[in-house]
Phi, psi and omega in degrees: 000329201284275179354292164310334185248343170303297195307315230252351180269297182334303180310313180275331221273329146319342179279332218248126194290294207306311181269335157338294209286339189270359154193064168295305181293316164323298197308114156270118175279144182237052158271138148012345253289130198231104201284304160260163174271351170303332190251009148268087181230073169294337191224137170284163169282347171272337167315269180356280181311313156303331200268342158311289184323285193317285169298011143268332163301315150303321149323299167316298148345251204281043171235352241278334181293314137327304171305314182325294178318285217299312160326307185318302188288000191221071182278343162334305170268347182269014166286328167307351170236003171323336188269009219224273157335317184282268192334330193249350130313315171300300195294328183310283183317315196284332171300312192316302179293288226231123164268353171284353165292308172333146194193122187239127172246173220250148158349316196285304170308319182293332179281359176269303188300332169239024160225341163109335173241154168221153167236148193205158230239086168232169156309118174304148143265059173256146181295114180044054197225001160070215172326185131204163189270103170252141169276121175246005176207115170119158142227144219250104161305135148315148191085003200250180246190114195244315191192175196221147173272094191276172204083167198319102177291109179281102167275204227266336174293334240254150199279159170190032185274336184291317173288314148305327166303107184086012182260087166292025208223030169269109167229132194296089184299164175302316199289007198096002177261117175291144160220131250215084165237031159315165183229353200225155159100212197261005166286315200291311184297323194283346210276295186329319193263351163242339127344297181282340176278354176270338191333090176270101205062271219238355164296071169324172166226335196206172179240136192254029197264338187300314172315340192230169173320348145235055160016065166336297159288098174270022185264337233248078175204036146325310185297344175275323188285140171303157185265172160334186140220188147241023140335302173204152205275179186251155196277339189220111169307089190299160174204134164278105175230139186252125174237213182175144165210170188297314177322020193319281194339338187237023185262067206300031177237137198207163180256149180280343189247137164247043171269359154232144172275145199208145183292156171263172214205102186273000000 
């Protein structure tokens, strides 16, 4: 018992006003320092944005059976995937002739055929350091968009004490903005439960798939890599960057309030 509240006060005592201020100055910190947020641009947002784009587009592709319906309803737009439609029209035929050419491949293979890597969710071989994130396939050039931080987007107003407690996957963007990327507990209920309320009909707004043991999205395990020490620096870099895409369905991100519209903030 001593143990268990031992482990959740360590988790919460970053939290607490009181023990900050008595060792804030004690501490050697192993943050980033970044004078504006304008100069944490490790990656630009249009890099970002093309390599989202670029896997999602793909994702889609080989999802196109699932997608096709959803199509039905936004003819406004579907002259934007004709080449998506051509690509699904190619495969029909050939199911038609040979159903054994048809061939749907799991997430991990679209992110291999088109980005070149894969990343995956093991035990770190770090000492008590729980998960971690590995290329387990493939190799990642310096500079590349590697994984996405899924979870609840918190702003600065917005309650998160509850959710906090005992969470070790809350992590704090430069502007004050919290992100909730527990997968279990009442972080898994709140996320879920905001997801099905932007749901418009068969129109995902986020994608909840990250939640369960198979991802639909294979970037979206950002919340497992490790942070530094101070022993040695970490091989990968959180960055903020703000997009938007048609591709919503494959956004592991979702906000607690929707009552204004707001870019979303990997």
């Amino acid at each position: 018992m001593l143990r268990g509240l031992r482990r959740r006060w360590d988790s919460y005592k970053y939290r607490f006003v009181p023990w900050l201020a008595l060792n804030l100055r004690r501490k050697r910190r192993t943050l980033r320092y970044v004078p504006e947020s304008s100069q944490d641009k490790i990656i630009s947002d249009e890099d970002v944005f093309e390599t989202l784009l670029k896997i999602f587009k793909a994702l889609f592709i080989n999802d196109f059976s699932r997608q096709a319906h959803i199509l039905a309803f936004l003819p406004e737009i579907k002259h934007k995937y004709l080449e998506l439609l051509t690509a699904e029209q190619k495969l029909s035929k050939v199911h038609s002739c040979n159903h054994l050419n048809q061939h749907v491949f799991s997430p991990e293979e679209v992110l291999f055929n088109t980005l070149g890597f894969v990343v995956s969710r093991d035990r770190s071989s770090l000492v008590s350091a729980g998960s971690g994130v590995f290329v387990t396939r493939g190799f990642v050039p310096k500079g590349t968009v590697v994984s996405m931080y899924p979870g609840t987007v918190y702003r600065k107003h917005e309650p998160i004490f509850f959710q906090s407690l005992g969470n070790p996957f809350i992590f704090r963007c430069i502007d004050g903005v919290l992100i909730d990327g527990n997968d279990k507990g009442l972080s898994r209920s709140v996320y879920r439960s905001c997801c099905r309320r932007d749901q418009l009909g068969p129109f995902q707004m986020s994608d909840e798939s990250w939640l369960t043991a198979a991802p639909q999205n294979p970037l979206a395990v950002g919340q497992y890599v490790n942070n530094c020490s101070h022993a040695s620096c970490g091989a990968l870099c959180l960055s903020l960057s703000e997009t938007s895409s048609k591709e919503k369905s494959f956004f592991p991100i979702t906000t607690l309030l929707s009552a204004e519209l707001i870019n979303s903030k990997l």
